[in-house]
N, C-alpha and C positions, 0 to 999 in steps of 0.2 A: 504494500500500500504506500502511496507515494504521500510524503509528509508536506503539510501545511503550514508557513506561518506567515501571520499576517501583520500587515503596516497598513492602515487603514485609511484610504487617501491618497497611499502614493498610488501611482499611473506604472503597468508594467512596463511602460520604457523605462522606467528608469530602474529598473533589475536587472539592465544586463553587465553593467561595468563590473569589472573584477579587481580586486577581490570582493572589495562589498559596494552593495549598489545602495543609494539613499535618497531622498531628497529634501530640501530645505525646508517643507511643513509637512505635516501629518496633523491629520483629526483627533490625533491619539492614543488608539489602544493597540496592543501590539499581542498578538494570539500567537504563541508560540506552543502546536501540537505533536503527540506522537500516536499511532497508529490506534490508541484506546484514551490519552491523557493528551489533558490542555495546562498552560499556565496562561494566565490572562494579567497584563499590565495595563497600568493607563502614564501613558509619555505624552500630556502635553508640551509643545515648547516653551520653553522659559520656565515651565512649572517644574515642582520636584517630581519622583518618578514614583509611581504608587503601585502598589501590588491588592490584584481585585479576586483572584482564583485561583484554585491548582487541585485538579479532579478528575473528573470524569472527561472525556473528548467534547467540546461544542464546536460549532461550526459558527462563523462569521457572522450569520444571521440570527445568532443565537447571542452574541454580547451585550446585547439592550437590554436582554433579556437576564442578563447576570445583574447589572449592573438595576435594574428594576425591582430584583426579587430581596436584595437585599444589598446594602452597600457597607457593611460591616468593617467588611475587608480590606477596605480602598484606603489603606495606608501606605505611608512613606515604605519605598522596598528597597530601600540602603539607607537606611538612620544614621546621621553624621553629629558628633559633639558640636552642643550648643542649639541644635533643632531642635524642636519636638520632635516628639516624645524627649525631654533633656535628660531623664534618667539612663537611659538604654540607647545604643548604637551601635555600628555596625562598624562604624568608620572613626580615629580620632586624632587627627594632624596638629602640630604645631610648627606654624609657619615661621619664615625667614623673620621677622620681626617680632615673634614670640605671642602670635596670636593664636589662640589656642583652638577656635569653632572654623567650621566650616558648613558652608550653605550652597548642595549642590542643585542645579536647574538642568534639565533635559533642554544637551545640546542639538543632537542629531541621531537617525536610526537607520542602521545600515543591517544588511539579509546577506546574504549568501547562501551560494547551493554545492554543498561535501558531495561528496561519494556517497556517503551512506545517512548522511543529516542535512540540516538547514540547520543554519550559523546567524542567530541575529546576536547584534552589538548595538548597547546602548552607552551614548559617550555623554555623563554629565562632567558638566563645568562648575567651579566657583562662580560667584558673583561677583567678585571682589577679586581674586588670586588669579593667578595663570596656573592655577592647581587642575585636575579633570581626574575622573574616575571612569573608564569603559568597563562595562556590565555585559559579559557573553554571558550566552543561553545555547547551549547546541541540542537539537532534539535529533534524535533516532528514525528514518524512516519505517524500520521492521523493529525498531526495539520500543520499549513504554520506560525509555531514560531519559533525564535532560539534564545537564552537566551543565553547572554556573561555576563561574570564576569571574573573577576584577583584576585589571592593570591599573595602577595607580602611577601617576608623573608626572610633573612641571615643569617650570620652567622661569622658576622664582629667582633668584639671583643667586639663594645660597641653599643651603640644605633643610630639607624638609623633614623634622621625626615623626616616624609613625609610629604613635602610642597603640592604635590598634589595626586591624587591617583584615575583617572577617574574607573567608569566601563567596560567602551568602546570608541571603537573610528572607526567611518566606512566612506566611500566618497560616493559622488555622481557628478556626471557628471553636469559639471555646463551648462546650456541651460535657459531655459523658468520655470524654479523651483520657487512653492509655496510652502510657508508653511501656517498650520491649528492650532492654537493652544488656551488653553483655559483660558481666563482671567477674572478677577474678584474681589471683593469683600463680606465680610458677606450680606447676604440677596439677593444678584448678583452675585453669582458664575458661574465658567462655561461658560461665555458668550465667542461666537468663534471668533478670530479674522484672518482671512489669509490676508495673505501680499507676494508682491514677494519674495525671496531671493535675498537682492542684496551685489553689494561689501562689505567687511569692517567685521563687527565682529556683530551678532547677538545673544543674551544671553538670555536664561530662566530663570530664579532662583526665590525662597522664602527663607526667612531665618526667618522664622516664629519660629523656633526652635523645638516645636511641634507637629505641623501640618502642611502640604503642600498643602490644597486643595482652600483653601483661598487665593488669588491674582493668582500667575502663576500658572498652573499644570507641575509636570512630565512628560507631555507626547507632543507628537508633529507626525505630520502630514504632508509628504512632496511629492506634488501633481508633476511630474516629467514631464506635459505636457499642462503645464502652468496652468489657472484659475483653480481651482478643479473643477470637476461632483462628485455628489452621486454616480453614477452607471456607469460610463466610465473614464478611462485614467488609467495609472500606479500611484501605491500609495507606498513610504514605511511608517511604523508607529513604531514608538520606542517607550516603554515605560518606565523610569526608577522607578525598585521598589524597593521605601526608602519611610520612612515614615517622615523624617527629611529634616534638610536645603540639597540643592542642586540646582546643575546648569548646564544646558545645554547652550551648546556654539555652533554658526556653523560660522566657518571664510570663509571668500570667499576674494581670495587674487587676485594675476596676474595669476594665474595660473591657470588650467582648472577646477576644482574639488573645489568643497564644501565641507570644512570638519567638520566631526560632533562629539563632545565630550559632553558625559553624564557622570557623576558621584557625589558625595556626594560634596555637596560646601564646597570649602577650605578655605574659609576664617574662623580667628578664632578656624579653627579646623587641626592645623596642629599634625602631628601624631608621636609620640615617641616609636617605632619599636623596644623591645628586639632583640639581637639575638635571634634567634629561635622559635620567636613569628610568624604567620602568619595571617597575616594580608587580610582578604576577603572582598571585592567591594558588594554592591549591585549586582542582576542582572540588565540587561540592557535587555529587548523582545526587537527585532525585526520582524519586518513582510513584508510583500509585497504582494500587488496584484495588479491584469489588472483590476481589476472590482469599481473603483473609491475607495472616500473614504469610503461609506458604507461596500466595499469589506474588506477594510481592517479591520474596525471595527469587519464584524464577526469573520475575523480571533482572533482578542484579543475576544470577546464574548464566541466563544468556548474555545480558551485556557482556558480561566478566568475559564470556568465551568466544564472542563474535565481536566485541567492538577494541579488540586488544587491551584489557585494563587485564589480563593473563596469559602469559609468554605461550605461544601453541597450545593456546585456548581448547578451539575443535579436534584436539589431538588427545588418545589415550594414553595412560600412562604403564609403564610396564611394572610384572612385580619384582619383588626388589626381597634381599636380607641385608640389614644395616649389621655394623658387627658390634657398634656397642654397646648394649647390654649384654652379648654372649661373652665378651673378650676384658672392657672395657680401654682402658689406657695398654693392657698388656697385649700387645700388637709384636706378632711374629710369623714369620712365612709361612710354618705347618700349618696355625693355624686356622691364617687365611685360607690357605689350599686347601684346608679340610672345608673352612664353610662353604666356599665356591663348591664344590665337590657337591655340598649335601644341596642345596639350594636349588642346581641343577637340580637332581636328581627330585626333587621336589615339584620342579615344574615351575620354579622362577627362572628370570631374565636377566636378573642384574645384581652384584655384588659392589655393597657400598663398603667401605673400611675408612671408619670414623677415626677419631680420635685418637696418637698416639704413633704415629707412624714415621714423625721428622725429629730434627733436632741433630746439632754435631757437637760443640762447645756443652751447649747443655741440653742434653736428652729428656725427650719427651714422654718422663718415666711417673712423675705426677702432677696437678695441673699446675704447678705453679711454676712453671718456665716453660722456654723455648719459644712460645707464639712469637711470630716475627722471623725465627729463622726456617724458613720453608724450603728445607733441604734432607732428603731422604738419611732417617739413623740406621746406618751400614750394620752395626751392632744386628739390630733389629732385622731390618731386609738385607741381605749383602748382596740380593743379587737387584735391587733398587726394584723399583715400579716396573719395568720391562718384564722382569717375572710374575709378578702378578698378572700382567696384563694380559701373557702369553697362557698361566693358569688360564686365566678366565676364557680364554679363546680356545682351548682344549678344552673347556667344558660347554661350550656353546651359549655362554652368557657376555654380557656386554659388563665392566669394571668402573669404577665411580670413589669417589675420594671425598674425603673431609677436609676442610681448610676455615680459616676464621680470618678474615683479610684486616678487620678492622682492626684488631685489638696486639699488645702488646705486652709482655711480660717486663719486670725489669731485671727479672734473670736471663737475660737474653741478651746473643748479639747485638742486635739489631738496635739495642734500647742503649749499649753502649756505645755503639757506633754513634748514633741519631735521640740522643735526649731529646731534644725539641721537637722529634718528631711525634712523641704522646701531648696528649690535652693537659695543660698544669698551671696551676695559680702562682703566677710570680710570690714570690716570697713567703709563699706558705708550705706545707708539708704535702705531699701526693696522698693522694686517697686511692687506695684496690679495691678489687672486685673479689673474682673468683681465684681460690689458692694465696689469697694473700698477698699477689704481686701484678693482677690485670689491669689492665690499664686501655683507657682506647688511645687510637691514634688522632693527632689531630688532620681529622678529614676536610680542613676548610684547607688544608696547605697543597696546593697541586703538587708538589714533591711528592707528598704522600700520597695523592692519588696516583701519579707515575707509578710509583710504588706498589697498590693493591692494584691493579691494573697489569702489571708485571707478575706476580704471582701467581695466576690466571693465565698469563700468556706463555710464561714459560712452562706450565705444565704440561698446557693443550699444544702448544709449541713444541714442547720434546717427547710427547706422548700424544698424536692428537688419536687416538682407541679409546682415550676416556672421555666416558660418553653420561657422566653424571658426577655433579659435581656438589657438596652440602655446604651450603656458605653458615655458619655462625655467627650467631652472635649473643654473648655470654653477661654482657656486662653493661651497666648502664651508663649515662656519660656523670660519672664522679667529680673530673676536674675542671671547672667552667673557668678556662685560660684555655689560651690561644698564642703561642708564640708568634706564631703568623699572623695573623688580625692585627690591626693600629690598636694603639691604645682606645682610640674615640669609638672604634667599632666592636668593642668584646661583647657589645650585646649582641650581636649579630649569629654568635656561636651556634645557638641551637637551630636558627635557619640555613648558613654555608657548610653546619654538617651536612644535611641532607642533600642540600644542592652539590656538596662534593663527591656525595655518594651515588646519584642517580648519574652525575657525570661519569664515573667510574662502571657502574653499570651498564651507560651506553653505549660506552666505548666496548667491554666486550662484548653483548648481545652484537656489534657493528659486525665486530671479526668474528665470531664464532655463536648465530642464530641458533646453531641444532642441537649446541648442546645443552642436557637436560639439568635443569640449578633448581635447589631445592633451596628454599627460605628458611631457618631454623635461627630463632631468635633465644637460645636458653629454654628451649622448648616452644609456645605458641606466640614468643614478641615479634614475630615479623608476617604474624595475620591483619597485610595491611594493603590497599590497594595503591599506596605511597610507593611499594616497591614492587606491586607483583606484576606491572608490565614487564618486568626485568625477568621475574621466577615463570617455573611451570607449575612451580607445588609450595606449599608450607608444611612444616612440623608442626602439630596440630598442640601436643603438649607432651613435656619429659614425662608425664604420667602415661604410662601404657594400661594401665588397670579397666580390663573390660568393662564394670560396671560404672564405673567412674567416666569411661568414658562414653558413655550412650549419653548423658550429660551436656558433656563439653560438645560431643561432634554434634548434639543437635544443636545448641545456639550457634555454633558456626556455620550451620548449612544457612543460617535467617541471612545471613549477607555473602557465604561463598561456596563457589561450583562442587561438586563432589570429586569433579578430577584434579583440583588441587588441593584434598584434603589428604594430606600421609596417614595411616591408620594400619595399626601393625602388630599381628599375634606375638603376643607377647609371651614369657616363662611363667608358671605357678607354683609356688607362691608371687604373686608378683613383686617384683622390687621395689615400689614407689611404695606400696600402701600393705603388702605380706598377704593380700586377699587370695584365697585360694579358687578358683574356678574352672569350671570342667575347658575342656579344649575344642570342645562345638562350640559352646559360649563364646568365647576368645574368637575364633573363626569367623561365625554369624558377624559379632561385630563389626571388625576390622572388614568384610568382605565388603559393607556398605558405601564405603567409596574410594582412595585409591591405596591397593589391597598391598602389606607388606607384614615383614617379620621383621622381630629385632629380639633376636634371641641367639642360644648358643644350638642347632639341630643335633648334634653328638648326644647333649643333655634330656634328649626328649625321649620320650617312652616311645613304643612300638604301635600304640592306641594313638599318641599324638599325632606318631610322622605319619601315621596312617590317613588319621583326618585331614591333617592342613594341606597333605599332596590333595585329597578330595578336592577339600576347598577351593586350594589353587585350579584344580584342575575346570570346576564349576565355576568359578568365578571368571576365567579368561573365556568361556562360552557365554558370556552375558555382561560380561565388563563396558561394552561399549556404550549399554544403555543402560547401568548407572555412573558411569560417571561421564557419560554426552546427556543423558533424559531429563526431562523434566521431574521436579522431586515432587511429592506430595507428603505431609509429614501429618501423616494419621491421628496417634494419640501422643499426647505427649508425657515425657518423662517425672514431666514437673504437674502433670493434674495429678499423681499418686491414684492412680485405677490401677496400680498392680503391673501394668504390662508399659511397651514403648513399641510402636508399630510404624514404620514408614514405608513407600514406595517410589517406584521411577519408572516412568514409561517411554517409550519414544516416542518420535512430533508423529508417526502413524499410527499412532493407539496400539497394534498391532502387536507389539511387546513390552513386557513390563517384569518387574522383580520386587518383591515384596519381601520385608521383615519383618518378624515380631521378635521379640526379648520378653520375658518376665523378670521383672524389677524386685518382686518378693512373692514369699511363699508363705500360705497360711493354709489350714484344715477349712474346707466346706470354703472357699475363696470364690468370688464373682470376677470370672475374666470376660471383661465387656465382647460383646461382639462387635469385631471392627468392620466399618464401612469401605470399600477399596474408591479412590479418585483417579482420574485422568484416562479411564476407559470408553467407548465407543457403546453405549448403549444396545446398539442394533449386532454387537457384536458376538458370539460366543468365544470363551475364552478357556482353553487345557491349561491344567494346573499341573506343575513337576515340581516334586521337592528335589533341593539343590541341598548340596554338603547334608547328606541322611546322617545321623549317626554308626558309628564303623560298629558291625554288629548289630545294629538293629533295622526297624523296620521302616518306609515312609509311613507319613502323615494319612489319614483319614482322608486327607483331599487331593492327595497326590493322584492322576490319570483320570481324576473326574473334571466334566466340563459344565461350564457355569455361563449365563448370560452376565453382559456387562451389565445391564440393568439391574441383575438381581446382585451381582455382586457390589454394588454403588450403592444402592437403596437398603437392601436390607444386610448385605456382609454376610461375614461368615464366622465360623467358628473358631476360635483360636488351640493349636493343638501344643497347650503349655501347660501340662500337668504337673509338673517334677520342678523342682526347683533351679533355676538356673536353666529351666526351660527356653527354646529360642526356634524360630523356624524360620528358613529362606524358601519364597514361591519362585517360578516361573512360569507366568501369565501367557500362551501363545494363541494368539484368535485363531480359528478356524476355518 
């Protein structure tokens, strides 16, 4: 469906100049739609720029009609210090002569037409200043996203600070408003928490410095008809993409409207503006749907996969054994060869060996040296990475590596050579991380990017066989100095990390697109759309615990794909949490989106290796359509009905793959009957249990066939008697 946005007024001649086409007036309202959702502005000239809607699709003919039914909404849509509203803004400059407000007016509106969207820019100006603010909106032809972002710059004589500098700012109609968001800690990330929306000031933020996926997320969830549904009510979903500190805020005052501001947290990072510098916001996605929170999820799922906000989006992922939990730091060639070996032999693809594997001066024997020097420990490998690599090619698997680019020990060459190349506070003491001696690197210094940029290159350079790569990241940023930064810009830290980092990033996605990079922030801190144009995947959380994780991997499917979520059978007792569970359980889970091990296979019983080769073997018969499908997230883990049930279908109805878990077990228990989503009514549908238990029997419902109506409407049975009960379907029409 070919996308709409409208300038109300202007004449199509004047749409064809490139890049953006505009004209001197307009009537005012600027409709900017995607194939199901509208945002509605009002731009008159010389006025400020007011925000009237953001919902369902209307059509042109239909704006009087907003604008009739209720004009609630029709506020300022970039609030600047010193405006009204004077409590709350979006925007807060203090100019060359130490004027602190700003009064911006709609200059001009200009459209454009993308490849796959319509590109309008709205450019306001000061009244008074040669200051201007441009306001994109890019909307999606096939997608229900719209991406906002601001440029901020002048052209004042001297330097401009900017106190604040959101990405976005939109309303919502104040009534029965929930929000969904995802909170957490290392090893508990992701856990969802909804609350109502009520009076007074609501705030998201991390100021983690380097990572954002640990404690708050970016993103947020707001249920517009009261309690959220999976599958019913209005949803919108924002998500801010930065990979650094930030802060969403929603004020709910006396007045009707919710207002919601996303951008890079300003605290400590206030911003010293050349003339003629301009200065660009993170994006901000928006979305909406009628179809609950699931709805809105796929709308980010597809984006993520189709509009590049994820590295070979449309592409599957293969299975993989990571080696640290089976080995940890204790990294040596038997037995690497022996996992490679079993993994094979299991019916995986890829062999990762994490942690532990470099180091010369000082060996990479526990954590607290070597990061920095990324040079193979002879000790350890003597016959370097070319042996491995040639293992792995003798077992018919593809070889992959652990590296941590950002960070540095100061037990380390590297840190003797290049003090100044870590982050540190003039005249004060260094503050660690992990092992007592980490430290990051300062990534605003292009040196240092040279540098992680080089580690990468010479690997894939002298070995290009490795075909998967785990970047790390361990540590938060401690030291807020900058030897490279001027004195007048130390506040700039927490924003030229990131921008040093995505430049590093481009640069190899440049040289080497096909290789496969996995995100791992200390476990879930780099679940962030800030960097995962760069990744194919993320480490979902250092916690592997099945039960634990039915949890976490459900708030992270609310804002990302299932083929970039890692999920990996883990050992029992488990290591993070000592919980013991069966090896179908473990399996089921990890099978739901992209399917991996991180254990020791020598260690596993004859019951397990039995199962998880199953697994494996079922899961790559039906892998493409969970982690390409559409998800539908059935019951959830957090209404406590006992059970956790989700599925995924493809865009032909045609096939699908269902799970259920049982989350507790009780005598004489009511396990609800689940309703199935995303099938074809008129369809019938053959049921195959996937990964049976090794020794026993299928399911009850296994090789019987069900209409899609009966299976939608009234559901079916769940076959989770036993504790630790779990069942994977395969749905094929007929």
């Amino acid at each position: 469906m070919e996308i709409r946005s409208y300038i109300i007024g202007v004449a199509a001649a004047t749409c064809s100049a490139l890049p953006f086409a505009h004209s001197l007036a307009w009537e005012g309202n600027v409709l900017v739609s995607t194939p199901h959702t509208s945002l509605l502005l009002h731009a008159g000239e010389g006025q400020d720029l007011r925000f009237a809607y953001f919902g369902d699709r209307i059509e042109e003919s239909q704006i009087h009609q907003i604008h009739d039914a209720w004009d609630g909404l029709n506020r300022t849509a970039y609030p600047t210090f010193g405006q009204p509203p004077h409590q709350i803004f979006a925007l807060q400059a203090v100019h060359a002569d130490g004027n602190w407000t700003t009064d911006l007016t709609v200059d001009k509106v200009e459209t454009s037409t993308l490849d796959n969207a319509r590109l309008t820019a709205i450019t306001l100006k000061d009244k008074v200043y040669p200051f201007q603010v441009k306001l994109y909106y890019k909307a999606y032809n096939d997608i229900d996203m719209i991406e906002t972002w601001s440029e901020i710059s002048h052209t004042e004589k001297k330097t401009v600070v900017l106190k604040r500098f959101d990405s976005g700012h939109f309303l919502i109609r104040r009534g029965d408003v929930w929000i969904s968001h995802l909170h957490g800690s290392w090893a508990s990330e992701t856990h969802v928490t909804t609350e109502p929306l009520t009076p007074g000031i609501k705030m998201i933020e991390n100021v983690d410095g380097a990572r954002n996926g640990h404690l708050d997320h970016p993103e947020v969830m707001f249920s517009l008809d009261g309690k959220p549904h999976e599958n019913e009510g209005r949803v919108i979903g924002a998500a801010l993409c930065w990979s650094g500190n930030y802060s969403i805020r929603m004020v709910t005052d006396n007045n009707f409207v919710h207002r919601v501001f996303a951008g890079i947290d300003n605290e400590s990072s206030e911003y010293k503006l050349a003339p003629k510098e301009v200065f660009t916001t993170p994006k901000l996605a928006l979305t909406y749907s009628g179809e609950g929170l699931s709805g809105a999820s796929r709308n980010f799922h597809h984006w993520a996969r189709h509009a590049g906000m994820l590295h070979h989006g449309d592409q599957v992922r293969p299975v993989l054994l990571n080696s640290w939990e089976g080995v940890y730091l204790d990294v040596n060639e038997p037995a690497m060869a022996e996992m490679m070996k079993d993994i094979a032999a299991l019916g995986g693809e890829l062999f990762v060996m994490d942690d532990g594997w470099f180091g010369d001066k000082y060996r990479r024997v526990q954590d607290n040296s070597s990061l920095g020097d990324w040079v193979v420990d002879r000790k350890k490998l003597p016959n370097g990475l070319e042996n491995l690599i040639q293992t792995a090619d003798r077992n018919g698997i593809k070889f992959g590596i652990w590296i941590e680019p950002e960070a540095v020990n100061s037990k380390s060459e590297l840190f003797e050579k290049h003090p100044d190349w870590a982050l540190q506070v003039k005249g004060r003491p260094l503050q660690y991380g992990r092992g007592g001696t980490q430290m990051l690197l300062d990534v605003c210094n292009p040196e240092v990017q040279d540098f992680m940029f080089g580690i990468v290159d010479n690997l894939l350079g002298k070995h290009p066989q490795i075909a998967y790569i785990k970047w790390d990241a361990n540590v938060e940023l401690k030291n807020y100095g900058s030897t490279y930064l001027p004195q007048d810009k130390q506040s700039h830290i927490y924003i030229e990390y990131h921008r040093g980092l995505n430049k590093v990033l481009e640069r190899i996605r440049a040289k080497y697109p096909d290789v496969l990079i996995q995100a791992c922030g200390g476990g879930g801190g780099r679940a962030s759309y800030g960097v995962l144009p760069y990744f194919d995947e993320f480490w979902v959380s250092d916690n592997t615990d099945a039960l634990q994780r039915i949890y976490m991997q459900w708030g992270t499917s609310y804002f990302y794909p299932s083929n970039a979520m890692a999920q990996h059978i883990s050992a029992s007792p488990n290591h993070q949490t000592g919980r013991i569970i069966p090896i179908k359980f473990r399996c089921d889970v990890a099978m739901s989106g992209r399917l991996g091990m991180e254990l020791q296979p020598s260690k596993m019983t004859k019951e397990e290796y039995q199962q998880t080769a199953q697994a494996i073997k079922d899961y790559k018969s039906v892998r493409d359509v969970i982690q390409l499908g559409n998800l539908y997230r059935l019951v959830s883990p957090y209404d406590d009905k006992g059970i956790a049930s989700l599925m995924y279908t493809d865009d032909t109805e045609n096939k699908a793959v269902f799970f259920a878990y049982k989350m507790e077990h009780f005598n004489n228990q009511v396990i609800p009957r689940v309703c199935l989503r995303g099938l074809d009514p008129s369809k019938n549908y053959r049921v195959r249990e996937l990964n049976v238990k090794t020794g026993g029997q299928p399911c009850f419902l296994n090789g019987k066939t069900f209409s899609g109506t009966l299976l939608m409407n009234t559901g079916i049975e769940m076959p989770l008697g036993s504790d630790y009960a779990s069942c994977v379907l395969e749905l094929t029409a007929e």
